[in-house]
PLY file of the C-alpha trace (Angstrom):
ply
format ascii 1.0
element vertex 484
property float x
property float y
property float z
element edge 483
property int vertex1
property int vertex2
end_header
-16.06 22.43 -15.68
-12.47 23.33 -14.24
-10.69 21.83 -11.32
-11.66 25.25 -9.51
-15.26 25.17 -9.82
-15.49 21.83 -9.40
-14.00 22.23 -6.31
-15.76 25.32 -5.24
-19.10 23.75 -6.19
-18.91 20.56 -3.94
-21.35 21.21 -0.83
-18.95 18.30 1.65
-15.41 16.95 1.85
-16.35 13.88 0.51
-18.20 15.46 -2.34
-14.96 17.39 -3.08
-12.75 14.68 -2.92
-15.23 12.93 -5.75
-14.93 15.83 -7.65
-10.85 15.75 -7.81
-10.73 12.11 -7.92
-12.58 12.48 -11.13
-9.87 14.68 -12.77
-7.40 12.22 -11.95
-9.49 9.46 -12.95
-9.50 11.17 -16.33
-5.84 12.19 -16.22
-3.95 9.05 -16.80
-0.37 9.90 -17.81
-0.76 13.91 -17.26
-0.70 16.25 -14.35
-3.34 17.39 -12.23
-2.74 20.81 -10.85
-4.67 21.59 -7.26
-5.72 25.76 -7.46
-4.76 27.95 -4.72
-7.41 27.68 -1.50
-7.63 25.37 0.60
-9.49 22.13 0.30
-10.99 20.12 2.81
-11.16 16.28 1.48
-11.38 12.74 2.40
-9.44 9.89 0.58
-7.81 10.70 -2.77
-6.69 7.91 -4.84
-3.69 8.68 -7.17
-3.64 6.56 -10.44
-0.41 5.40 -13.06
1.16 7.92 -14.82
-0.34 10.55 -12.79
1.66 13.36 -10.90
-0.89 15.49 -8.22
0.62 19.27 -8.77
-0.33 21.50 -5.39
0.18 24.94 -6.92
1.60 27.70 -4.79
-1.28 28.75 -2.17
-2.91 24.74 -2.54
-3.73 23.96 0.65
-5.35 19.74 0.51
-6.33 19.83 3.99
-7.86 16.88 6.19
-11.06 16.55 7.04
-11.72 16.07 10.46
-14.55 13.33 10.97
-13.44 9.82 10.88
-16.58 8.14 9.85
-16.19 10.13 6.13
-13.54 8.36 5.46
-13.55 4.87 3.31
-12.54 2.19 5.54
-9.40 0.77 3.24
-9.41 -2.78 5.49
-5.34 -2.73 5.46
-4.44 -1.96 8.78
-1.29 -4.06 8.89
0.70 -5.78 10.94
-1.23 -4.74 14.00
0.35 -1.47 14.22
-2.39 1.39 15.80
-0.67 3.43 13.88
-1.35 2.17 10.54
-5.07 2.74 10.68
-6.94 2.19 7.13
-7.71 5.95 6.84
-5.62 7.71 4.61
-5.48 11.46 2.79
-3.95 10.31 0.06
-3.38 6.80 -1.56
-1.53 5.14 -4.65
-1.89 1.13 -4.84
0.28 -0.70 -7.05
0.41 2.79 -9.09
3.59 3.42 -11.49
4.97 6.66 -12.55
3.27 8.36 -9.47
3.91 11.87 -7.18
3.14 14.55 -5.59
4.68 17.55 -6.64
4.46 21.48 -6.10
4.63 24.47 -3.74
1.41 23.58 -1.91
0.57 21.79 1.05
-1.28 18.81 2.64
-2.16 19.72 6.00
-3.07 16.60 8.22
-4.98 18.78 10.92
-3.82 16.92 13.31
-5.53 18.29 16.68
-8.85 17.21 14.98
-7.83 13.93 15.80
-5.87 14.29 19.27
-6.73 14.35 23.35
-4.97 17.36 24.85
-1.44 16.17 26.98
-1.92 15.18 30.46
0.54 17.44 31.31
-1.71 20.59 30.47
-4.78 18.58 31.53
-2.33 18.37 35.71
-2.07 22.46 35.04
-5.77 22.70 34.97
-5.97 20.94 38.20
-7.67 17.54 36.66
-6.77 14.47 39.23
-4.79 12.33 36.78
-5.43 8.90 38.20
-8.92 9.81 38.34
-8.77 11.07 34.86
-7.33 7.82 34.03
-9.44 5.35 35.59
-12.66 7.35 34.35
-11.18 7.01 30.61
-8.97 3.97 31.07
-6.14 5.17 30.17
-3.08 3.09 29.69
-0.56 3.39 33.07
2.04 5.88 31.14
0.01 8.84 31.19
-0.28 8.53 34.93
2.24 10.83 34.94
1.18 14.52 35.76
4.61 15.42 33.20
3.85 13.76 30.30
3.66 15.80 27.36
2.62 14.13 24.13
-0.86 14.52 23.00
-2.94 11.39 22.76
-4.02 9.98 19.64
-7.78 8.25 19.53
-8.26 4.93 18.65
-9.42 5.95 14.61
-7.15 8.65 13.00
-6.07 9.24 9.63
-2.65 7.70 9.74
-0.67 7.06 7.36
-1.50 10.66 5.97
-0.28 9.68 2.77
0.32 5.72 1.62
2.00 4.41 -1.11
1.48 0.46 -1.33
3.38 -1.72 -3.95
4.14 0.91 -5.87
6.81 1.62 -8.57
9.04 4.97 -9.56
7.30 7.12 -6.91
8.36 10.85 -6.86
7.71 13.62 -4.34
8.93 16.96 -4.65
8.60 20.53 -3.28
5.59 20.10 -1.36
5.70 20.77 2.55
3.34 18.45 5.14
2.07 19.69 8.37
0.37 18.43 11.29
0.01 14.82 10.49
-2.35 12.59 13.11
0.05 10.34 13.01
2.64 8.67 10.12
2.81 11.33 7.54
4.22 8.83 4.34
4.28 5.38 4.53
5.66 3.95 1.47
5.19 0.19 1.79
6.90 -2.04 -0.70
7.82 0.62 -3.19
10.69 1.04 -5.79
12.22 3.78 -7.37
11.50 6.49 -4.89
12.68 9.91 -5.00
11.97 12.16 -2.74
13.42 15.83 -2.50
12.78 18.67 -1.13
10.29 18.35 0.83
9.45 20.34 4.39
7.76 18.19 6.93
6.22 20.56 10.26
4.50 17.85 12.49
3.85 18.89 16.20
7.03 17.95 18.08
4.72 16.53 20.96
2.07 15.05 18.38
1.76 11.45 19.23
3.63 9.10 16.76
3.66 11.23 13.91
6.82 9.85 11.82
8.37 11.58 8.96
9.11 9.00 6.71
8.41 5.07 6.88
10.06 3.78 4.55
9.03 -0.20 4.70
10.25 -2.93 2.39
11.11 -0.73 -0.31
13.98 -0.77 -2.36
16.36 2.04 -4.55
15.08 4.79 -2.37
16.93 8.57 -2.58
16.03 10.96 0.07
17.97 14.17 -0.60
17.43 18.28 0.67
14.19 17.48 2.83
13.19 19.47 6.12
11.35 17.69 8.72
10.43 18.22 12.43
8.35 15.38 13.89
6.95 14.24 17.18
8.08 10.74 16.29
10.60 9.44 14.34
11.76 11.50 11.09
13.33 9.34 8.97
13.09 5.57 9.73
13.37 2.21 7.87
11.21 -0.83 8.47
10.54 -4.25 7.34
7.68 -5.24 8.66
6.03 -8.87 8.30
3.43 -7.87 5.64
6.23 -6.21 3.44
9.60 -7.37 2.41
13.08 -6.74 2.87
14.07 -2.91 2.73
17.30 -2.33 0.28
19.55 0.22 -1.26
18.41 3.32 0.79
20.48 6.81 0.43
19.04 9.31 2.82
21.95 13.08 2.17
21.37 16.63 2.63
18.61 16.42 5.01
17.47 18.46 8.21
15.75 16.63 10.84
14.01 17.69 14.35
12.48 15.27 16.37
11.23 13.90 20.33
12.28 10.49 18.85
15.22 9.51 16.58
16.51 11.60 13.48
17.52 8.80 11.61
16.43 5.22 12.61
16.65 1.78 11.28
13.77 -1.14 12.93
12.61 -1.68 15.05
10.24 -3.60 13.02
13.03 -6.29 11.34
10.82 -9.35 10.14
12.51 -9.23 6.88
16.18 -7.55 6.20
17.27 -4.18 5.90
20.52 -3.66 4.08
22.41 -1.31 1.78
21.90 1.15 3.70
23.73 5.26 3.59
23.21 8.33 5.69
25.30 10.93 4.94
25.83 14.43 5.43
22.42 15.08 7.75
22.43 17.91 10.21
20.15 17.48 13.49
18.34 20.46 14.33
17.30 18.21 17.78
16.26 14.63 18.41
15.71 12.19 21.77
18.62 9.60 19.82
20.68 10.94 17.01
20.94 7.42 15.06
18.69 4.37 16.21
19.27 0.64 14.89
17.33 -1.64 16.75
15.53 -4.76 16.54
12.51 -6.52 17.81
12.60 -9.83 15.38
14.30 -11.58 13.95
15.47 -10.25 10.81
18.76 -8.96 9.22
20.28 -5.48 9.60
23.27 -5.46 7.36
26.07 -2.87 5.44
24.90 0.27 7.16
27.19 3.53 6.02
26.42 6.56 8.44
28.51 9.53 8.25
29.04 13.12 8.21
26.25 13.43 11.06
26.20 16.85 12.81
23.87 18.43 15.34
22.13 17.76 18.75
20.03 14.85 20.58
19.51 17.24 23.34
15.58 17.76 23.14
13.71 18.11 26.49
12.55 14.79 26.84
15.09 11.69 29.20
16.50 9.08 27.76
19.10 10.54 25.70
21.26 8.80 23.62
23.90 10.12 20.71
23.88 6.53 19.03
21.87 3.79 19.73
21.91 0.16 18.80
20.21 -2.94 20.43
18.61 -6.26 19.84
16.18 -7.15 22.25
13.44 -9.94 22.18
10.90 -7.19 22.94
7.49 -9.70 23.22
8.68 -12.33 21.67
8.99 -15.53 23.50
10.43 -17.88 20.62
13.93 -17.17 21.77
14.48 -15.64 18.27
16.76 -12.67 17.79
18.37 -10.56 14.97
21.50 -10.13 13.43
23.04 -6.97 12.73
26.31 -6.67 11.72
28.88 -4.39 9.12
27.94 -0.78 10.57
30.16 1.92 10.32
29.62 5.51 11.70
31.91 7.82 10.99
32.65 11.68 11.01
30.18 12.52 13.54
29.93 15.74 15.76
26.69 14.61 18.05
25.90 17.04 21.17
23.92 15.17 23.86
23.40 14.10 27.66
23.25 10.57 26.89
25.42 7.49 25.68
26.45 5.89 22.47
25.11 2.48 23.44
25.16 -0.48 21.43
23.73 -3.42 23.42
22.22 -7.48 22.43
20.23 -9.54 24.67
22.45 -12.46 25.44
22.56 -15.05 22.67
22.66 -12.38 20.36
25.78 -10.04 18.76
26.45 -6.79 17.05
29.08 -7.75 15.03
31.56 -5.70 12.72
30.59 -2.54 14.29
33.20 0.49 13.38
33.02 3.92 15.03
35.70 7.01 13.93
35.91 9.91 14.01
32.97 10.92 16.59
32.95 13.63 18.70
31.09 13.67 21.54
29.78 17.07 23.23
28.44 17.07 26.44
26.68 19.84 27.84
25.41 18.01 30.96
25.29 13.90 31.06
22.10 12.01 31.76
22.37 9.12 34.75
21.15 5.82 33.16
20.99 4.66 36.62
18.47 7.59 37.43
16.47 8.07 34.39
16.15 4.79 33.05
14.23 3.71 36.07
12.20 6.67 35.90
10.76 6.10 32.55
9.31 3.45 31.19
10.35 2.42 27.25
10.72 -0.36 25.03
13.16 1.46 23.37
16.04 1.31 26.12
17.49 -2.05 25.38
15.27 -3.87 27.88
17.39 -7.15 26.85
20.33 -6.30 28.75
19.85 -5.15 32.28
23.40 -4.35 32.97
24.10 -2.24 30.21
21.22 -0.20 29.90
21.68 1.51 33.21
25.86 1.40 33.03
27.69 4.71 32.97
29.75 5.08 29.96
30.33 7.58 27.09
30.25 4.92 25.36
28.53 1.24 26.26
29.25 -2.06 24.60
27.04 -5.53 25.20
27.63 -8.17 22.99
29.53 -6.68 20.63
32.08 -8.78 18.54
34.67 -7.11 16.13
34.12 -3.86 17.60
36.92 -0.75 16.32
36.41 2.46 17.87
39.17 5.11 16.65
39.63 9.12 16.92
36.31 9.08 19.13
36.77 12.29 21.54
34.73 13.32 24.27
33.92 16.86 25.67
32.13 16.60 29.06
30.57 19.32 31.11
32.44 21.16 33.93
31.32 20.07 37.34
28.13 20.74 38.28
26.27 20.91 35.10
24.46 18.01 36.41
22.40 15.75 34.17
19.65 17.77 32.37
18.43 21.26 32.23
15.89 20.51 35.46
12.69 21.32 33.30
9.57 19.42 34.17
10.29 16.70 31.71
14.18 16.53 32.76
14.48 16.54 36.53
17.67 17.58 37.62
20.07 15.29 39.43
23.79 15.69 40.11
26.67 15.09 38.31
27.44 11.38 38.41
30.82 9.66 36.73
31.19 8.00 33.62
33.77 5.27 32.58
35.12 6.22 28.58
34.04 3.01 27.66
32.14 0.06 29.52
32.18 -3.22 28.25
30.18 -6.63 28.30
30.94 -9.56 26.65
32.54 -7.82 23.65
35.80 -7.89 21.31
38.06 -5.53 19.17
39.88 -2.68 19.73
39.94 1.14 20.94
42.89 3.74 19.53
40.90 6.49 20.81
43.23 8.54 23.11
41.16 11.57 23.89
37.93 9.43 24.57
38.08 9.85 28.34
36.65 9.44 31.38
34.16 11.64 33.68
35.39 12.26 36.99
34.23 15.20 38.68
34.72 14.20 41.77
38.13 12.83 41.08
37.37 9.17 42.67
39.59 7.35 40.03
36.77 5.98 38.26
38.37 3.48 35.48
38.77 4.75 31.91
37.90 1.09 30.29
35.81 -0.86 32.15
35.52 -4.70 30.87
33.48 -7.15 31.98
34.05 -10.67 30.12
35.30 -9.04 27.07
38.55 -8.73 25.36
38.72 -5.55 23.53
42.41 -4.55 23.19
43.38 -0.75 24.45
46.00 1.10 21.99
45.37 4.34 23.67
0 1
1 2
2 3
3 4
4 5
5 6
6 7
7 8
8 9
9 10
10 11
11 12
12 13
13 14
14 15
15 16
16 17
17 18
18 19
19 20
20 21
21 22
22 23
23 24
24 25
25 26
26 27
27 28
28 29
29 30
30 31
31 32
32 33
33 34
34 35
35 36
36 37
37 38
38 39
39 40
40 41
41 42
42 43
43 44
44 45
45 46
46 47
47 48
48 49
49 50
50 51
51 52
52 53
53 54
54 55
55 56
56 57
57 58
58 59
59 60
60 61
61 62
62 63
63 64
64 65
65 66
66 67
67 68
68 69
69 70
70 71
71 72
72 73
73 74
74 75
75 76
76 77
77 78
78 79
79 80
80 81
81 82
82 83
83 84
84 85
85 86
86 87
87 88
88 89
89 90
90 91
91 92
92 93
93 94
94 95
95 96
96 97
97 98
98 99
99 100
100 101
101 102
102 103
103 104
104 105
105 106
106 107
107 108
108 109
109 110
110 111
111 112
112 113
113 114
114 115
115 116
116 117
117 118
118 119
119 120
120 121
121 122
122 123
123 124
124 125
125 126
126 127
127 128
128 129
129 130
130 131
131 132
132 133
133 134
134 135
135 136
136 137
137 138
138 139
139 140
140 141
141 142
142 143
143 144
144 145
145 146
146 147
147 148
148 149
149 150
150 151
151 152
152 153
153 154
154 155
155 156
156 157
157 158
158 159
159 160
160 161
161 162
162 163
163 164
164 165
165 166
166 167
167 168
168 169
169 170
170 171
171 172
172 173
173 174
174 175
175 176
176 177
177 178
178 179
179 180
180 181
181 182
182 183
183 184
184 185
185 186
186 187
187 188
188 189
189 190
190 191
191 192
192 193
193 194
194 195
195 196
196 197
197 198
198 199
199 200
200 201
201 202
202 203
203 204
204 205
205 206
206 207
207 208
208 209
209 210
210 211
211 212
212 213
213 214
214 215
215 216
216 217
217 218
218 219
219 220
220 221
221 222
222 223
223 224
224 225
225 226
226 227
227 228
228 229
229 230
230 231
231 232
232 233
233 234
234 235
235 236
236 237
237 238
238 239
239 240
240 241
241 242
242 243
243 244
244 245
245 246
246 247
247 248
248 249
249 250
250 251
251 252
252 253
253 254
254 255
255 256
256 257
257 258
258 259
259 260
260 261
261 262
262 263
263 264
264 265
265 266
266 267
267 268
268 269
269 270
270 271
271 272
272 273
273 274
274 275
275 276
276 277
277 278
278 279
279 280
280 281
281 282
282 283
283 284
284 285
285 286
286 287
287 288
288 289
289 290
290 291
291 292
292 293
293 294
294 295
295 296
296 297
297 298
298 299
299 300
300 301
301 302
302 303
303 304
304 305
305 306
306 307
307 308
308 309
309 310
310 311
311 312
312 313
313 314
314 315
315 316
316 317
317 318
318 319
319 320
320 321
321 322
322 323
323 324
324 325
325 326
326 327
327 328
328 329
329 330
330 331
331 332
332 333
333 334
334 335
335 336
336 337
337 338
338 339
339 340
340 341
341 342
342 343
343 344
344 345
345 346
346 347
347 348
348 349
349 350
350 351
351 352
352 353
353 354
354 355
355 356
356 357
357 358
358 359
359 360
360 361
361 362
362 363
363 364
364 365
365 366
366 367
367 368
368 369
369 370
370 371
371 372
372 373
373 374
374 375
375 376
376 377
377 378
378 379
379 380
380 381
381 382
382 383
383 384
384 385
385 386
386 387
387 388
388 389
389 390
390 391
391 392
392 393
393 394
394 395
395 396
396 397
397 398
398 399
399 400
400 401
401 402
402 403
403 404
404 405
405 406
406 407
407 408
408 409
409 410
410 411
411 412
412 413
413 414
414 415
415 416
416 417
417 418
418 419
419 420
420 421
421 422
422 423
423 424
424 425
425 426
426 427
427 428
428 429
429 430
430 431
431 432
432 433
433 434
434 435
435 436
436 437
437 438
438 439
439 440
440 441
441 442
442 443
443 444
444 445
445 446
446 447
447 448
448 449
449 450
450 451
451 452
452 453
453 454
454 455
455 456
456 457
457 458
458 459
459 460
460 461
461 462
462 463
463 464
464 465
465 466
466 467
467 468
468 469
469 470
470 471
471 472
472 473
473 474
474 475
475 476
476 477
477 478
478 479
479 480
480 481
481 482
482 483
C-alpha cells in the first residue's frame, strides 16, 4: 500500500497518523514524501536519518480534540506554554527535518476563546464574563485583543528534544496554538527558508524557541507571529544556548522580532543578528532576564524596519534584568553587546535598565537611527498596562522620558545615534482602541541612572515641543562623559 492510500484509507486522525508513522518507522535513513491533500493527524514521531518531505499541495493539518493526542509527560519548566501535546516530534533523533513546499497547519482557533475585545462589541459585561469563567484580572479590559488560549493546546506545534544535525527547509507553518518550533537542546540546526503565518493576536504563539541549543543558522525565513518570532532561551531543564546566527530574515510580530531570555537559568552567548528587516513588532530587539544566568558576546546589526504595531509599550531596543519572582536576591549578568547599523521606526525608547545590584556592562550602540512618527509617554502608558516585560526592577527608569534610557549601565559607548522626532502634535500613538491618544510630552536625548561611558552622538537630540528647555543629557548618579 502507498503513502496515499494509506492515508486515504484511515477512518480518524489518530488512525492516520498510525498509518504515516508506519512509513517512517520503516524509512530509517530515507525520505518520506507527504502527497498533496490535506491530512488531519495527531502526534507524528520523526526517527534518525529520516527527512519528512511535504510535497507541493501537503497540507499536515492539526487535529482539533485534545484528548487524541498522546500525553508526552514533558511539560517543562512549568511553562503553560509547553504543554506535552505536540504535531510533530523528534527525541534524541540525528540526521532529522522537515523539508518541502507543503504545510503544517496548527489550526489554531480549534484551540482558542474568542478576544474580549470582540466578546465588549457584542455587548457581554466583561467583569461578569470574568467572574463567571474566572478569568485572570488582564482581560478585564473591554480592549484587549489577544485570543485566549485553554488550559490543554497543542503547543509546541513541532518539538525537537536532544536532538542532533536538525534541518528544516521550504516548508511554511500557519496558525500555531501556541509555540510553533521548540528546539530544546539541539545541535547542528539549519533552518532556511521557511514562512511562518501565525495570527498576529493568537495568544503566545512564538516563531522560533530556540532553547539550549548550540551551532544554530537561521537564514531567508518569513515569519509573522502573535508572540515572539525569533527568541533564544535557556531554560532550567536545558542548557546553555551557544553560537546562534540568525541573517536574512523577515519578521512581524505583537511581541519582539528578535529576542534573547527571558528565561536565562543557564547562559546564552555567541550570539549574531544581522541583516533582519522588521515588517512590525511591539520591541525591535529584546534581551532580558529573569534568573540568574549569563547573557554574553551579542553582535546585532544591520536591523531595519518598524516596532510600531498597534499595541503600547513600545520600545526600539530593549534590555533589562529584573528579579521578576524571584526572591533569592539573584540576578544576571549581561555584558559585551553591540548594536550597530540600525534604522528602527517606533513610538517608544531604547531602554536598557538593571534592578539595582545588578549591571549591563560593555554595552556599545552606533550607528542607530531613530524614527519617530509619534512618541509613546512611559509615564502614561506604562501605568496603563500591566507587563512583566517593562523592567519592573527599576521604577525610575521604566517610566523616564528619554530617546534613549540608561539604568545601571557600566562601560556604556553610544556613537552616530540620530534621532528624528515627530512635529508637534503628533502626540503619542495613532488613538486606536488599543493606543489611546495622549499629547505630545518631552523627551531628554538621553537619561541616565547610575551608569558610565561615553556619548559622541551629536545629532541624538532632545524633544521639546513646547520649547521648555528640557535638558539634552539628563544624569542621575552616573558619569557618562558628553563629546557631543
Amino acid at each position: 500500500m502507498d503513502l496515499r492510500t494509506a492515508l486515504v484509507s484511515a477512518d480518524h486522525p489518530r488512525a492516520r497518523a498510525a498509518a504515516l508513522q508506519g512509513f517512517i518507522d520503516r524509512a530509517a535513513g530515507t525520505v518520506v514524501e507527504v502527497p498533496p491533500g490535506t491530512w488531519v493527524v495527531t502526534t507524528i514521531f520523526l526517527r534518525s536519518g529520516t527527512t519528512l518531505r511535504l510535497a507541493r499541495g501537503a497540507v499536515l493539518a492539526c487535529h482539533p480534540e485534545v484528548a487524541d493526542y498522546p500525553d508526552l509527560g514533558h511539560g517543562g519548566d512549568g511553562n503553560k506554554d509547553r504543554q506535552p501535546f505536540h504535531l510533530i516530534v523528534a527525541q534524541g533523533a540525528t540526521d532529522v527535518g522537515i523539508t518541502g513546499e507543503g504545510t503544517i497547519d496548527g489550526n489554531g482557533f480549534a484551540f482558542w476563546d474568542e478576544p474580549m475585545i470582540v466578546l465588549a462589541k457584542r455587548g457581554v459585561d466583561v467583569d461578569a464574563y470574568c467572574d463567571a469563567h474566572r478569568l485572570a484580572p488582564v482581560y478585564r479590559n473591554p480592549v484587549h485583543p489577544w485570543w485566549r488560549e485553554r488550559k490543554r493546546r497543542v503547543s509546541p506545534l513541532v518539538q525537537f528534544e536532544r536532538c542532533t544535525r536538525v534541518r528544516l527547509d521550504g516548508i511554511l507553518i500557519k496558525d500555531s496554538p501556541g509555540w510553533t518550533v521548540h528546539l530544546d537542546a539541539c545541535d547542528d540546526v539549519r533552518i532556511s527558508d521557511v514562512t511562518l503565518r501565525n495570527h498576529l493576536f493568537g495568544p503566545n504563539t512564538d516563531g522560533f524557541d530556540i532553547n539550549g541549543c548550540r551551532d544554530v543558522v537561521v537564514s531567508g525565513c518569513d515569519l509573522t507571529c502573535g508572540d515572539d518570532a525569533i527568541i533564544l532561551k535557556s531554560t532550567a531543564d536545558s542548557r546553555a544556548c551557544e553560537r546562534i546566527v540568525v541573517t536574512g530574515c523577515i519578521l512581524a510580530s505583537n511581541c519582539a522580532a528578535l529576542g534573547l531570555g527571558a528565561e536565562t537559568a543557564h547562559a546564552i552567548r555567541d550570539v549574531v543578528f544581522s541583516g533582519n528587516v522588521i515588517r512590525q513588532a511591539l520591541r525591535g530587539v529584546q534581551i532580558e532576564m529573569w534568573e540568574a544566568g549569563i547573557i554574553e558576546n551579542i553582535t546585532i546589526t544591520g536591523l531595519t524596519g518598524s516596532s510600531t504595531a498597534d499595541v503600547p509599550l513600545q520600545r526600539a531596543i530593549s534590555l533589562n534584568i529584573q528579579h521578576h519572582t524571584r526572591t533569592d536576591g539573584a540576578l544576571g549578568k549581561m555584558r559585551g553587546i553591540r548594536i550597530s547599523d540600525c534604522t528602527l521606526t517606533s513610538r517608544g525608547r531604547i531602554i536598557a535598565t538593571a534592578a539595582d545590584g545588578a549591571a549591563i556592562e560593555d554595552l556599545s550602540l552606533a550607528g542607530i537611527r531613530l524614527n519617530f512618527p509619534a512618541v509613546e509617554d512611559p509615564a502614561v502608558s506604562v501605568l496603563r498596562q500591566k507587563s512583566s516585560q517593562m523592567a519592573n526592577s527599576s521604577p525610575e527608569a521604566r517610566v523616564a522620558r528619554g530617546a534613549l534610557v540608561a539604568d545601571n549601565c557600566h562601560r556604556l559607548v553610544v556613537r552616530d545615534v540620530v534621532t528624528v522626532w515627530p512635529t508637534a502634535g503628533a502626540g503619542a500613538a495613532a488613538n486606536t482602541e488599543l493606543n489611546q491618544f495622549h499629547a505630545d510630552a518631552p523627551h531628554h536625548a538621553a537619561w541616565l541612572r547610575r551608569s558610565d561611558g561615553l556619548i559622541d552622538a551629536p545629532y541624538l537630540t532632545a524633544f521639546d515641543p513646547a520649547h521648555s528647555g528640557i535638558t539634552r543629557i539628563a544624569q542621575q548618579a552616573s558619569r557618562v562623559e558628553v563629546l557631543r
